[in-house]
N, C-alpha and C positions, 0 to 999 in steps of 0.2 A: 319330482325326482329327489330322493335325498339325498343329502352329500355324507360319504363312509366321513363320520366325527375323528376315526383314527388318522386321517391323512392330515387334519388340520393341528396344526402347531400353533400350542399358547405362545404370546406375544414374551411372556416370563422364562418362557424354555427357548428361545434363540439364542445361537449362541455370540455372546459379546461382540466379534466382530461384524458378524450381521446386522446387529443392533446400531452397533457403531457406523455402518453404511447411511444405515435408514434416519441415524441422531443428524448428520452430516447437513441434513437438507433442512433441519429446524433452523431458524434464529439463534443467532447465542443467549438472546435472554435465555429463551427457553430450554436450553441445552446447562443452564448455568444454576435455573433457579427453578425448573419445573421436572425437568426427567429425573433429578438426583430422588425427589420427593415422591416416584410413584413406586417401587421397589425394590428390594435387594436386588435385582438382576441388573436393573435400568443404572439403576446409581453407579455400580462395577463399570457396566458399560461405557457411562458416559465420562467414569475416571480413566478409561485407556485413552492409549495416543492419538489413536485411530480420528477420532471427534477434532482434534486440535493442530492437523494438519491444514488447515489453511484459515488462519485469523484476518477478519477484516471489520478494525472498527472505527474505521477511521470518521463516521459520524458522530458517534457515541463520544471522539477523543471533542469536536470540535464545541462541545456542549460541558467538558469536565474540565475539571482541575488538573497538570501537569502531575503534581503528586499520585492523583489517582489515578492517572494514565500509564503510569509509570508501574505502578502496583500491579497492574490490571496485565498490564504487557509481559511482567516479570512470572506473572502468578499462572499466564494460559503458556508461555514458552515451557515453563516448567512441565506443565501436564501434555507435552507434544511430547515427552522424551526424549529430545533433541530428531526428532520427523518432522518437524513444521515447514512448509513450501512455501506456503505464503505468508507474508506479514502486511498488513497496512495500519498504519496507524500513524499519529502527527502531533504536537506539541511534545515530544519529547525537548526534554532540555537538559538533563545533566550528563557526565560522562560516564558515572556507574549504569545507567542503562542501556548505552552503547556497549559497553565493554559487556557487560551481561548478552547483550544480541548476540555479538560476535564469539562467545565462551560455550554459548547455548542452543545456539540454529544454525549448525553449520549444514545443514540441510537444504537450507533456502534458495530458490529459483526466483521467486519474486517477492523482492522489499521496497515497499514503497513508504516513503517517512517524509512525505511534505510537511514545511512549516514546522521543521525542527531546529533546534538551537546546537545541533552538529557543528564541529569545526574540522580544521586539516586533521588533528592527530586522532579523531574518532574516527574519520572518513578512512585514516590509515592501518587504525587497529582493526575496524568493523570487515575490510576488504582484502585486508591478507586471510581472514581466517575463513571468509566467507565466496570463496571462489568460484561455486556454483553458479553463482547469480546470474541469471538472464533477463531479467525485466529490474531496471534499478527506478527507481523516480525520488529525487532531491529536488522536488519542487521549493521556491520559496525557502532558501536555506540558506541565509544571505551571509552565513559566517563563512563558506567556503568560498574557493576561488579555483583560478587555475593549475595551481598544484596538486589540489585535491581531487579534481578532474582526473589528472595526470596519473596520478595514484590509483582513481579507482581501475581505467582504461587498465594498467601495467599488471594487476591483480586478477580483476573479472575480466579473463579470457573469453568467455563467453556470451559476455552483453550483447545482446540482441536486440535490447529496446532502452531506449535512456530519455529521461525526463528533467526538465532541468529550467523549467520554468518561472520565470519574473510576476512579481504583482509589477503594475506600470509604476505606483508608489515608489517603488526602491529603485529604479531606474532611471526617472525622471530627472532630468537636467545634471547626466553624468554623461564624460566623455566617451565616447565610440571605443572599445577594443576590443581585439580578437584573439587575447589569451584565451579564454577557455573554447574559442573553436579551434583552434589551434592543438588544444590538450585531446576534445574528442577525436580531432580528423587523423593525431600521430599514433592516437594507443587503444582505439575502436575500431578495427575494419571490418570488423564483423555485424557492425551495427545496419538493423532492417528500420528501424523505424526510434526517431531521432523527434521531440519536443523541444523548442528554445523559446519560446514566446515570449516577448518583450525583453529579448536578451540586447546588449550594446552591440552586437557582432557588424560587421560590411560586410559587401560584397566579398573580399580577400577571405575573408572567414567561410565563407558559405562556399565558395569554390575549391577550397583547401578540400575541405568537409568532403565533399564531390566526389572529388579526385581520389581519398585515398580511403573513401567509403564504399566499395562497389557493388554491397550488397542493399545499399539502402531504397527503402520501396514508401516512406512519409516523413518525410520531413516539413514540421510546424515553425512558419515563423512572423505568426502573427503578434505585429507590432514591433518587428523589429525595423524600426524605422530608419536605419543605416544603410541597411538593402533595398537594393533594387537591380534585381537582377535582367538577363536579358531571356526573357520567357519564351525566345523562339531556339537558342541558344539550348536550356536546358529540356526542351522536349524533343528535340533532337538527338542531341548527347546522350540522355539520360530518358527514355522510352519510358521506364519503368517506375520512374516515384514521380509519386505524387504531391507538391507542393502547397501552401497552406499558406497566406499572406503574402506581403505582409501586413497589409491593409487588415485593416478590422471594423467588423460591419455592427457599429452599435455598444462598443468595449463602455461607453460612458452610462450606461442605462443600468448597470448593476453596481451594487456596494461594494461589491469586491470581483476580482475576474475569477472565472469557475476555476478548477483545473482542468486541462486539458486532456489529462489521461480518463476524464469522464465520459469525454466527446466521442457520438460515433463515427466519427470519420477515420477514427484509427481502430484497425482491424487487430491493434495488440493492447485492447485497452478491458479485457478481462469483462465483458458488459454478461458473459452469461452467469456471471457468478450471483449471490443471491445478497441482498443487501439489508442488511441489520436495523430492524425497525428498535430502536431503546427508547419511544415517548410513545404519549399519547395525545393526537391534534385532537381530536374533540371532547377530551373532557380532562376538568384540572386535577380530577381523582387520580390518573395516569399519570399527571408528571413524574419524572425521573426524579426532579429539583426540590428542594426546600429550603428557602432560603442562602440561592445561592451554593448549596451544594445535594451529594446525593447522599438519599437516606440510608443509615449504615443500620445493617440488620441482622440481629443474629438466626441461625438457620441448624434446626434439627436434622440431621439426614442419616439413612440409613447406613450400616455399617460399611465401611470403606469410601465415607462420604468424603465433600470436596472443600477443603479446609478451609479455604479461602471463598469461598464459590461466589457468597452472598455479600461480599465484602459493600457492593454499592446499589445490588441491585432489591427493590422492594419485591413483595411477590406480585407472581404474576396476577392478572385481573381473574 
């Protein structure tokens, strides 16, 4: 039987944001360094916003330079046209890139920036302007404290999900306290699901938390070795969440503790999203790297091409 040719639509005649649908589900290499190159239509396409509503490179950061991460964060917020939902990414460290987040993505539901060099008055510029937020993760951001807690909770009226996670490193042999449970249990009550791993917090902290959290349904607190709760007590009380340590089963067996918001045991931990392959494991023609940094490339593209696109990445194989 054959198919009427009139019904079928060239891949070049869709229009932009259909394109932009179908771009959504590639890799950002490929979205960055191969669709620009197949034709006028593609390139248009993948310069709308549509493509760059939800960035996550946060592998990509864990393998570059801070400088280029920085670039790279600055240069996809731009092509969001202030729509970007999600952000992940980590090693930031200066202030002009906070204040660009916060200037630039007030769109955002979910910002996740582990293993950033954040402090209070970023935490405080970033969450006035960015009030949308529902999923926050400050993993590993050891310049903030309980103020900045304090700040985000009084801002992001709508957190849902808070990540706030220790290496055991930066914790080790420092005193017990419950300021920052303290900060999320006064200015979160909306909070569903709550990460503290390897935080100083006690029992006082985690009870607080309890009491004036009522919608919480996972709470993580492994390694927080100050706790020790009464586990007949809170299954009782609290029917509904599910507890997580604080014991930890094998924490010494890796270089470094995962993050948590990886884990599936939390059902707010974004696991259907698609995850950005930027290397090559079997062969060293793919690496990203040379000599310690990435190959910087210049890139021909078709008309209303992506100025920046190529900034780090080689072509694809």
């Amino acid at each position: 039987m054959e198919v009427a040719t009139a019904d079928i639509r060239r891949w070049d005649e869709l229009i932009p944001d259909t394109l932009g649908v179908i771009f959504t589900k590639l890799p950002l290499r490929e979205r960055l360094t191969v669709i620009p190159r197949v034709c006028k239509s593609w390139a248009s396409a993948v310069n709308g916003p549509y493509c760059w509503q939800e960035i996550d490179i946060y592998d990509w950061c864990t393998r570059c330079e801070p400088r280029h991460i920085e670039r790279m964060v600055e240069m996809l917020i731009t092509r969001s046209s202030g729509s970007i939902r999600k952000l992940c990414a980590s090693g930031l460290q200066t202030e002009r890139i906070f204040t660009f987040i916060a200037e630039n993505a007030g769109s955002l539901k979910n910002l996740r920036l582990p293993r950033c060099d954040v402090n209070d008055f970023a935490v405080e510029q970033m969450t006035r302007k960015l009030s949308m937020i529902c999923i926050l993760d400050l993993s590993y951001c050891i310049r903030i404290g309980s103020n900045a807690i304090e700040t985000i909770g009084k801002n992001c009226k709508r957190l849902e999900v808070f990540c706030r996670n220790m290496h055991p490193l930066d914790t080790s042999g420092k005193p017990l306290e419950d300021a920052e449970a303290f900060a999320v249990a006064s200015t979160m009550p909306k909070l569903k699901s709550l990460e503290m791993t390897y935080n100083l917090i006690t029992n006082e902290g985690v009870y607080q938390i309890l009491s004036l959290c009522p919608n919480l349904e996972h709470l993580d607190l492994r390694g927080c070795w100050g706790v020790k709760l009464d586990d007949m007590y809170v299954k009782q009380s609290f029917p509904k969440l599910n507890v997580l340590g604080p014991q930890v089963s094998g924490y010494y067996e890796r270089e470094e503790c995962s993050d948590i918001s990886d884990s599936s045991d939390s059902e707010y931990d974004d696991s259907d999203m698609d995850e950005y392959d930027f290397y090559d494991d079997e062969s060293d023609d793919g690496m990203w790297y040379h000599d310690g940094r990435i190959d910087e490339l210049e890139f021909r593209v078709y008309e209303g091409g992506i100025e920046d696109a190529a900034m780090y990445w080689p072509p694809s194989p």
